[in-house]
N, C-alpha and C positions, 0 to 999 in steps of 0.2 A: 241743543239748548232746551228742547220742550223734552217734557216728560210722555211718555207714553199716556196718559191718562191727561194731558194739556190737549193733546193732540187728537184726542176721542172726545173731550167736551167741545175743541171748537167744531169740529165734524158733524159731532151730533146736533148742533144748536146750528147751523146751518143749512146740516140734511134737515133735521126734524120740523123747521121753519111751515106750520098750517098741514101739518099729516094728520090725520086724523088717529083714534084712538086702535082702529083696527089695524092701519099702515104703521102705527109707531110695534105694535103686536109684530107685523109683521118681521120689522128692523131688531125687534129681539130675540127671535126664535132664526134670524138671520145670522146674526151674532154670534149667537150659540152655538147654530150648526158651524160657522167659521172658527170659533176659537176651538170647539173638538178637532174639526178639520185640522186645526195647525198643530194642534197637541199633540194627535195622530203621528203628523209628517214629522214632529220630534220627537218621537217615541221608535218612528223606521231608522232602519239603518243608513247609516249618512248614503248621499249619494250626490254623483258631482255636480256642482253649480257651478253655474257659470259664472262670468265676472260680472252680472250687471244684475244678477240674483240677489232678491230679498235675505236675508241672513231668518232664516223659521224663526228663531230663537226671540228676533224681534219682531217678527210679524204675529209670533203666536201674543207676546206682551201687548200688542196693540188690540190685536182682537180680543181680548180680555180686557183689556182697559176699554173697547168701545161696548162690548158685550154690558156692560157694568154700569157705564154712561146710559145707554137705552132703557137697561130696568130700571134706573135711578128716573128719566122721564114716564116712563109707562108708568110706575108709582106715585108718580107728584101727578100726571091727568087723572090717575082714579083718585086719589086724594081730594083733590081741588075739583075734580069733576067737570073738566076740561074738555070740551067736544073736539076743539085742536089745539097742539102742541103751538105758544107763541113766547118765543124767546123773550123776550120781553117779560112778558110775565113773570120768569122763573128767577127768583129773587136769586137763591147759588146760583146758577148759572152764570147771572148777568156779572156778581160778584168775583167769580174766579174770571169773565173777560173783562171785566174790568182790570185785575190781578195781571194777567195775562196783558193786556194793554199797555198798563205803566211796565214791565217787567220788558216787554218788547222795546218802548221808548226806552229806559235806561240800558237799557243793550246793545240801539243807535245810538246813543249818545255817548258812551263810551267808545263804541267805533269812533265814532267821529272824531272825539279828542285824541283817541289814538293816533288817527290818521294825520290830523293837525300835530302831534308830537313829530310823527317822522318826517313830515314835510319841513318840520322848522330843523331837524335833525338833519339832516341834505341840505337847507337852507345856510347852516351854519359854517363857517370859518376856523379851522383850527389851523392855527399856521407857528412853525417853527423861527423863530426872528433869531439872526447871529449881529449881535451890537458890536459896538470899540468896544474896547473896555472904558473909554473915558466914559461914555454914553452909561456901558454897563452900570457903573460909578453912582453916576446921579439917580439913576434911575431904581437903582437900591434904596440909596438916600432917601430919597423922595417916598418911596413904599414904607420907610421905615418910620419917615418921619408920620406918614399917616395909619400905621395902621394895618398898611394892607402887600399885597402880596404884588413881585413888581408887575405878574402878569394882569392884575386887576386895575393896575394902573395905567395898564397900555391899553387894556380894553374900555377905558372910563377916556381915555383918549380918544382912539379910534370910534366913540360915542360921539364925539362933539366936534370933527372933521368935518369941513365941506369945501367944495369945490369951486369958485369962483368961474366965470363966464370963458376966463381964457385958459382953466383947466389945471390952475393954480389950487393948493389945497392950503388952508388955513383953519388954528385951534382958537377959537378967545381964550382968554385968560379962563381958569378954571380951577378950582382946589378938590383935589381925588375926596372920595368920601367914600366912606363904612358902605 
């Protein structure tokens, strides 16, 4: 779901939190030596990984995307003149975790409706009914005379069922509707 470069600003805005101007120097030239480093190991000839191995291809993408994220802070402290790196401060920064924030919530929330579709999806009732034909009869009639389809009118029924104390079930009177 995040992007390699989602995933290097919250790092950095995390790690960086009160480093000073020489320690963020440091996390750049870290960087760099890392994302050579991966470029390196994807530029060697494959070799076997294991199953629970980094894939290079993304790790070198991330080191790149964090290498980029540190110069982009070491540039805004000499700019601003920053003796330490304070998240807050960093008006982008704050602005892509705010981005990042809602983009998280709408990602939960969509979970979640999902999750409530399939619960009501198990919850639900599809059942095959074999009538008389007399029954069949009215029960067309009735769909027809209103509109709807007979299965909409058994289910506008089985709406308005209930149960009585001695386990008796009764409908009031009702007129199916659209």
């Amino acid at each position: 779901m995040w992007s390699a470069e989602d995933v290097a600003r919250a790092t950095v805005r995390r790690q960086g939190e009160g480093l000073s101007v020489a320690q963020v120097a440091a996390k750049v030239a870290e960087a760099e030596r890392r994302e050579r480093e991966t470029r390196q190991q994807l530029d060697s000839p494959a070799v076997d990984r294991g199953p629970y191995d980094v894939d290079p291809a993304d790790l070198a993408e991330q080191w790149v995307a964090r290498h980029t994220e540190w110069r982009r802070v070491a540039a805004l402290m000499d700019a601003q003149d920053w003796p330490v790196y304070s998240p807050e401060q960093d008006v982008q920064g704050s602005t892509w975790a705010r981005e990042r924030d809602a983009q998280r919530e709408g990602a939960l929330a969509r979970r979640a409706a999902w999750q409530r579709e399939r619960q009501d999806a198990r919850d639900e009732l599809k059942a095959q009914v074999c009538l008389s034909a007399d029954v069949s009869r009215r029960l067309r009639a009735i769909a027809a005379r209103t509109g709807l389809e007979p299965e909409q009118v058994l289910a506008q029924l089985a709406d308005r069922v209930r149960m009585d104390d001695d386990g008796a079930l009764a409908v009031d009177a009702f007129t199916p509707r659209r």
